[in-house]
C-alpha distance (Angstrom), angle and dihedral (degrees) to the residues before:
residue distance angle dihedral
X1 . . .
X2 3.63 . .
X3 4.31 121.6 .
X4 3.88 87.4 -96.0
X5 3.82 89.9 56.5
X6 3.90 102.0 -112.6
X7 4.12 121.5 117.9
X8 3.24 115.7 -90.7
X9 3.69 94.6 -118.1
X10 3.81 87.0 65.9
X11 3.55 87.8 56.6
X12 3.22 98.9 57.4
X13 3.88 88.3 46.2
X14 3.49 88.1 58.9
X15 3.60 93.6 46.7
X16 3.07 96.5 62.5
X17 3.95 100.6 38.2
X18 3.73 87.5 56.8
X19 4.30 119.6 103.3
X20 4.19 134.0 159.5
X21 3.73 93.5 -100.5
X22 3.78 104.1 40.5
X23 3.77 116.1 139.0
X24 3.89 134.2 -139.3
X25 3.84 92.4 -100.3
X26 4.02 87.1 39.1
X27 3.70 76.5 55.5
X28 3.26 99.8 52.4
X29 3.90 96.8 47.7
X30 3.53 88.2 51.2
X31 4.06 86.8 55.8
X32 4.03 81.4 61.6
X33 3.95 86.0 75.4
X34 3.91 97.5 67.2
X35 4.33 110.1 111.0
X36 3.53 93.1 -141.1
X37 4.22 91.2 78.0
X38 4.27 79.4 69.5
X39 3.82 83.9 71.1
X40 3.34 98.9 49.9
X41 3.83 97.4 39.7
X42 3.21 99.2 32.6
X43 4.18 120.8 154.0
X44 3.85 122.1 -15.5
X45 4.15 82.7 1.7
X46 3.90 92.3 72.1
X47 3.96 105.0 56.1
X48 4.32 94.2 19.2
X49 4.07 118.2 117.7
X50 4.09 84.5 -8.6
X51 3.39 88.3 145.8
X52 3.69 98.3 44.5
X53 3.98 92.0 53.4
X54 3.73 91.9 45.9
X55 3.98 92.9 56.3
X56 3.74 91.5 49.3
X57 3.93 88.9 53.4
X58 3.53 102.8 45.6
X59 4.14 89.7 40.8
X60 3.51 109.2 125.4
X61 3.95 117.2 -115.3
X62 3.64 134.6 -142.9
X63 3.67 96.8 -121.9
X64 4.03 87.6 55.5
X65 4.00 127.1 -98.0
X66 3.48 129.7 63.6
X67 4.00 114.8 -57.8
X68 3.75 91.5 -115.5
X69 3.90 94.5 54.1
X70 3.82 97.6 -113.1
X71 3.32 118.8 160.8
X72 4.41 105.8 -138.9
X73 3.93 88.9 -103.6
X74 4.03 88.4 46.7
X75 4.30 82.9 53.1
X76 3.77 88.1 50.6
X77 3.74 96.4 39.7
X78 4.50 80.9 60.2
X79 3.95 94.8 43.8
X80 3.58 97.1 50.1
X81 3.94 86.7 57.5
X82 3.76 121.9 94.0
X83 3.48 120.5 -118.9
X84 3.69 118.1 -91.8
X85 3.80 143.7 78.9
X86 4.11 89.8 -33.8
X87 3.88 96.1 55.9
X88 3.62 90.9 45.6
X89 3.56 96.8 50.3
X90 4.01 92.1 46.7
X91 3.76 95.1 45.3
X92 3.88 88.8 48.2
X93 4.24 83.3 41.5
X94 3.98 79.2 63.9
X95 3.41 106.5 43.2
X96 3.70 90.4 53.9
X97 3.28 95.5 47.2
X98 3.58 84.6 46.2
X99 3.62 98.8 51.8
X100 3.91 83.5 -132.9
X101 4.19 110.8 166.4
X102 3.38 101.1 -131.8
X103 3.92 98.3 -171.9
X104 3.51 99.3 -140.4
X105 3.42 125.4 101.2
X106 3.77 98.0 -139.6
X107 3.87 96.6 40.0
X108 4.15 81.9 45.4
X109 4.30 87.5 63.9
X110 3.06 99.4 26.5
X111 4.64 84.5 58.9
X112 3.56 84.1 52.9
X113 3.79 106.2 41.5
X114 4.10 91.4 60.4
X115 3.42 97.3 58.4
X116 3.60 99.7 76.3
X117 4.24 97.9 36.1
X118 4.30 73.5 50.7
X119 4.29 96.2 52.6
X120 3.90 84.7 44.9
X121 3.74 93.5 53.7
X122 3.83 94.0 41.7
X123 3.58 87.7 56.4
X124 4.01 85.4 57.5
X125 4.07 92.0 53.6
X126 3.79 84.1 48.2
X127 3.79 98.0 64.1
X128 3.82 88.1 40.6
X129 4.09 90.4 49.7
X130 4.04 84.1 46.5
X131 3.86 85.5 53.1
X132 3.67 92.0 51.7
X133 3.46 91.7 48.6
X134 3.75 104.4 -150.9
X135 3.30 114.7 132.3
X136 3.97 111.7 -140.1
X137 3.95 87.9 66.7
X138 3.25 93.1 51.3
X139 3.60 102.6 50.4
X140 4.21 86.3 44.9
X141 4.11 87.0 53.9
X142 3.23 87.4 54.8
X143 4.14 98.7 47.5
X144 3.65 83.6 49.1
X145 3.95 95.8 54.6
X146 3.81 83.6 57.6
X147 4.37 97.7 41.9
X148 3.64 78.2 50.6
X149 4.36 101.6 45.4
X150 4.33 80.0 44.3
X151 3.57 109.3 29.9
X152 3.17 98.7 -118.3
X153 4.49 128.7 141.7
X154 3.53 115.0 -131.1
X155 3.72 111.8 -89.0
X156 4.09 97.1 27.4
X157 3.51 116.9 124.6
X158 4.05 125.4 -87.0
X159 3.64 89.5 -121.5
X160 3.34 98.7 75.5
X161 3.98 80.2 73.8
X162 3.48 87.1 86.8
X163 4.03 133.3 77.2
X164 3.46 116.8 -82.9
X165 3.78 101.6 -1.6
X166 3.76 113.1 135.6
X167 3.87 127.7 -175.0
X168 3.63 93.1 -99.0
X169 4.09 90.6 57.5
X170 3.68 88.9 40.7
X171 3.92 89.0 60.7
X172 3.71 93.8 42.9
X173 3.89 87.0 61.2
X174 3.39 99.9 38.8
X175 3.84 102.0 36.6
X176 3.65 134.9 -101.9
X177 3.16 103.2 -110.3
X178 4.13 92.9 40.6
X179 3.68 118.5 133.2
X180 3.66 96.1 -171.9
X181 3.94 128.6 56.5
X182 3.91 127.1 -128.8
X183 3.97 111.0 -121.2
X184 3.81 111.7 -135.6
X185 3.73 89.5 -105.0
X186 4.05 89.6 54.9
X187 3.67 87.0 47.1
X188 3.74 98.5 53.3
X189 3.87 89.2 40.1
X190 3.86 84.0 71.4
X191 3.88 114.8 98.3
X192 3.33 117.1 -91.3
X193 3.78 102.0 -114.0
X194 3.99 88.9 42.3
X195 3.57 94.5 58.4
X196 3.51 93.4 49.9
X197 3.35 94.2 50.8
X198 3.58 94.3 54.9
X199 3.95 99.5 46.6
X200 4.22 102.3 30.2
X201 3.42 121.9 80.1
X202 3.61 150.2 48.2
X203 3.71 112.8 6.1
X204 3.91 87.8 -9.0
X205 3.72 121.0 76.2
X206 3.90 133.3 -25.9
X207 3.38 109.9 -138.0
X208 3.70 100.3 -108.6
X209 4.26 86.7 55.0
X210 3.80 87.9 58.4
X211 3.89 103.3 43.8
X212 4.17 74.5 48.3
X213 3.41 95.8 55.0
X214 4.20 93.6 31.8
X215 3.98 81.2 58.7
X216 3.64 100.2 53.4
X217 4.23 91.9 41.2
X218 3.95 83.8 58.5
X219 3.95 88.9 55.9
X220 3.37 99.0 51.4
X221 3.85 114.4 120.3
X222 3.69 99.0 -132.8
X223 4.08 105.8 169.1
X224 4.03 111.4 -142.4
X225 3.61 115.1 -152.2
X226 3.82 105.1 -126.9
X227 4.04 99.1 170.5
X228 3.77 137.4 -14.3
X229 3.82 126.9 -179.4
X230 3.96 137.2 146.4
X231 3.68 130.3 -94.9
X232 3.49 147.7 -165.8
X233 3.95 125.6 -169.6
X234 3.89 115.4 -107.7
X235 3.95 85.6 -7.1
X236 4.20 135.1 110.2
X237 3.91 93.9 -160.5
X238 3.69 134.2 29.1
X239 3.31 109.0 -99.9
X240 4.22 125.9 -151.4
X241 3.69 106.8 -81.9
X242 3.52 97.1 1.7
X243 3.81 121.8 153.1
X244 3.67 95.1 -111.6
X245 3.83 129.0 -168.2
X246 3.84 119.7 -141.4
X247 4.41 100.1 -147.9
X248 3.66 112.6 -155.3
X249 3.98 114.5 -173.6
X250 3.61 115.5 -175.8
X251 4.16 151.2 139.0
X252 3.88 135.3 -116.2
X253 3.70 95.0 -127.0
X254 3.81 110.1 177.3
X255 3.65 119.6 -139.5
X256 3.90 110.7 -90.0
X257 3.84 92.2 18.5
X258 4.01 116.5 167.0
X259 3.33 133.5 -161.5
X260 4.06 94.9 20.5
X261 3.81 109.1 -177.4
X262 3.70 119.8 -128.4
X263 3.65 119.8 -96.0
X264 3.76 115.3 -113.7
X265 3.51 119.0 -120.2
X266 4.11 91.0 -130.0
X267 3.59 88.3 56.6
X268 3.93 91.3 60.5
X269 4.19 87.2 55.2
X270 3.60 119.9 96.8
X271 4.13 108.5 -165.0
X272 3.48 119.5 176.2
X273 4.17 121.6 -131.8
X274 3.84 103.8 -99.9
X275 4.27 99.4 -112.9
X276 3.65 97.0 -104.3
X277 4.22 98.6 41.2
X278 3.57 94.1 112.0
X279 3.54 98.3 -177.0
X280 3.64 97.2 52.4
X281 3.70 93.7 47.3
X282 3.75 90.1 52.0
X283 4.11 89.3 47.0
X284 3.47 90.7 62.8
X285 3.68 104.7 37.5
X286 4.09 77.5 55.5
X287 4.26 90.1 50.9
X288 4.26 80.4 46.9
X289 3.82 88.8 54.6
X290 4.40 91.3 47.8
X291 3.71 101.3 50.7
X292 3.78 115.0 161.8
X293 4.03 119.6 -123.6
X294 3.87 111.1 -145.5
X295 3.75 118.5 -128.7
X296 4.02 126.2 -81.6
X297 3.53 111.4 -74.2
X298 4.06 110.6 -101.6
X299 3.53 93.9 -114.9
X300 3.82 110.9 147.2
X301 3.60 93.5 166.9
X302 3.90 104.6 49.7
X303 3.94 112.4 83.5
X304 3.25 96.3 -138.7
X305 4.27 137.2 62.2
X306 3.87 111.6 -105.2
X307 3.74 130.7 -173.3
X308 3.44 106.1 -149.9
X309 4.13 124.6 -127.3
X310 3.52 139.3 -165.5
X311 3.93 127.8 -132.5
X312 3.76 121.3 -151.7
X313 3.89 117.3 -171.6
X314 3.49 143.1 143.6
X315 3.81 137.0 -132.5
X316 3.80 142.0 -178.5
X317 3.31 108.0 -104.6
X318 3.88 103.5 -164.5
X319 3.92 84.8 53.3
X320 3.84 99.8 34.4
X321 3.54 87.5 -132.2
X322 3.50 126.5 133.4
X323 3.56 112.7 -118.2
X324 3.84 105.3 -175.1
X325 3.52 120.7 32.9
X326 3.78 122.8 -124.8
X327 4.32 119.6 -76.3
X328 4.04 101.0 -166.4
X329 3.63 125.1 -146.0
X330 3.49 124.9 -149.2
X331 4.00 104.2 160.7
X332 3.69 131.8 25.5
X333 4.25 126.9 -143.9
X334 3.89 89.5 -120.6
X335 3.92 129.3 61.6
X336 4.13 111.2 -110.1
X337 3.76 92.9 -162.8
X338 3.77 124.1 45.3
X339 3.93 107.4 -141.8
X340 3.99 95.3 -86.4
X341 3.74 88.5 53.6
X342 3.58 108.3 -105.1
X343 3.62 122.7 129.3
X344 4.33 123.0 -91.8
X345 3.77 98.2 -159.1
X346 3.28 87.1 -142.9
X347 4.17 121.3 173.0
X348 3.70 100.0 -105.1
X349 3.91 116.4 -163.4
X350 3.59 120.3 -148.9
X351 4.48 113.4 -175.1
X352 3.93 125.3 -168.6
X353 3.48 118.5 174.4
X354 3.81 130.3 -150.2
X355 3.61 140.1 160.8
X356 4.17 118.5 -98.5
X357 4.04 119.0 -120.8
X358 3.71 106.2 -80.0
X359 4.16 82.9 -122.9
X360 4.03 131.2 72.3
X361 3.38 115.0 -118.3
X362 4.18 145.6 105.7
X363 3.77 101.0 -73.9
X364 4.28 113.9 -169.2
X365 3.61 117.1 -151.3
X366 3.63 133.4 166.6
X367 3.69 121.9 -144.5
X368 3.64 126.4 -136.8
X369 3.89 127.8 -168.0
X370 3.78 111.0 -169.2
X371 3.62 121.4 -174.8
């Protein structure tokens, strides 16, 4: 088994399916390699109702596309597969991804059981993307962690986050003949009355569905960037091959949040305990010791429980090259939730360090935090 918990064998599969310019869906057919789908569809279960599942992914919706979100090279990238355990498991890839009822029982469990062997094995091509160092591959690994934690295809709109939004009710607030997709926070941002208007009524939402789905979009963990600067220790400048901290100060601000207090300015600051302040060092080696977890992701689709994380790095953008390798976050020194659920906006600080380029000069990165 490799560190990210896949066989080795996959690995290598992965390896080798990996190039600069894959895609999410070239992504996700390369996630079709891993050995561990033989478990899972093992005997009659890899060639059985093949066909069937196939026609349901490649039927052709109202809303446009193919009902399992492929894109036509994504279709081609499945038919030029041999039967077997890999087709299966890419077809079934789809039709979860896809949301795609399959009405068979079997076909039904089968949809769901991929989807975690699937996030395992993505998390394999990520640390080989993060090797390669380019950064368009990693950004799409990432994407398809999250298509694959919401079941959602690459492209689809970030509504269908919420409960009960289909494609078809997706479009109808968004626009038929949109090219672009609303984010969550864009949606919320509508008025009230507007968005309503847009996703209640007849062969949309009931009413109940959308205070539902309003209820869960105002939960949503969705960390604001309120500051983030450079640092080192005891210095006023970075210094050539300094051990320099990247300080990120920002809120959980749910989606549709009112009444959002200002930050202050003090909270923004980040002033390091003077060497021999005992008490201060001990104060926060005691905030270390109480970090915070953030809730469960809302995941309804995902078999499995999953505490979300957030990934800060930073890349060269004139190269497309990463240029600091992801720190992960996992828990936060403030609460996000006070006890009866509703969000603090408290100043969160996230720290990665990282040693400086060994020469002077202006150096331009671009920061990306991935969640």
């Amino acid at each position: 088994m490799s560190k990210e918990k896949v066989l080795i064998e996959s690995a290598n599969n992965l390896f080798r399916e990996y190039n600069d310019e894959i895609t999410q869906g070239g992504i996700i057919t390369a996630l079709s390699t891993g050995v561990e789908f033989q478990q899972t569809l093992k005997g009659e279960k890899s060639e059985s109702s093949l066909g069937k599942l196939e026609s349901r992914v490649f039927a052709e919706t109202e809303t446009s596309g193919l009902a399992g979100g492929l894109s036509p090279k994504d279709r081609l990238a499945l038919e030029d597969l041999e039967g077997g355990v890999r087709r299966k498991a890419l077809a079934l890839l789809w039709s979860y991804l896809g949301r795609v009822e399959l009405d068979d029982t079997s076909l039904n469990k089968s949809k769901v059981e991929v989807a975690p062997i699937a996030h395992a094995l993505n998390n394999s091509f990520t640390a080989i993307a993060l090797a390669f160092g380019t950064t368009a591959p990693i950004l799409a690994s990432y994407s398809t962690a999250q298509n694959l934690m919401q079941a959602v295809p690459p492209g689809a709109s970030p509504l269908l986050q919420l409960p009960y939004f289909t494609k078809k009710i997706a479009q109808s607030v968004e626009g038929v003949d949109s090219r672009t997709h609303l984010t969550l926070q864009q949606y919320m941002a509508l008025p009230e009355a507007y968005r309503k208007k847009l996703t209640v009524g007849k062969g949309l939402l009931t009413e109940s569905q959308y205070q539902t789905a309003m209820n869960v979009a105002r939960q949503l963990p969705n960390f604001q960037v309120e500051k983030a600067f450079f640092k080192v220790t005891g210095e006023k400048f970075v210094t050539p091959s300094s051990l320099v901290s990247l300080v990120v100060k920002g809120r959980f601000i749910p989606p549709g949040s009112q009444n959002v207090p200002a930050v202050e300015a003090s909270d923004l600051d980040d002033v390091d305990a003077a060497e021999d302040d005992l008490d201060a060092i001990r104060a926060e080696k005691a905030a270390e010791d109480k970090l915070e977890l953030p809730p469960l992701a809302h995941a309804p689709y995902f078999p499995r429980d999953y505490s979300p994380r957030w990934h800060v790095f930073l890349t060269d953008s004139k190269q497309g090259k990463m240029a600091v390798p992801p720190f992960t976050f996992t828990t936060f020194d403030k609460p996000i939730y006070d006890q009866s659920g509703k969000p603090t906006f408290n100043v969160q600080t996230l720290k990665a360090q990282f040693q400086a380029p060994p020469q002077a000069g202006q150096y331009t990165f671009v920061m990306h935090l991935v969640w």
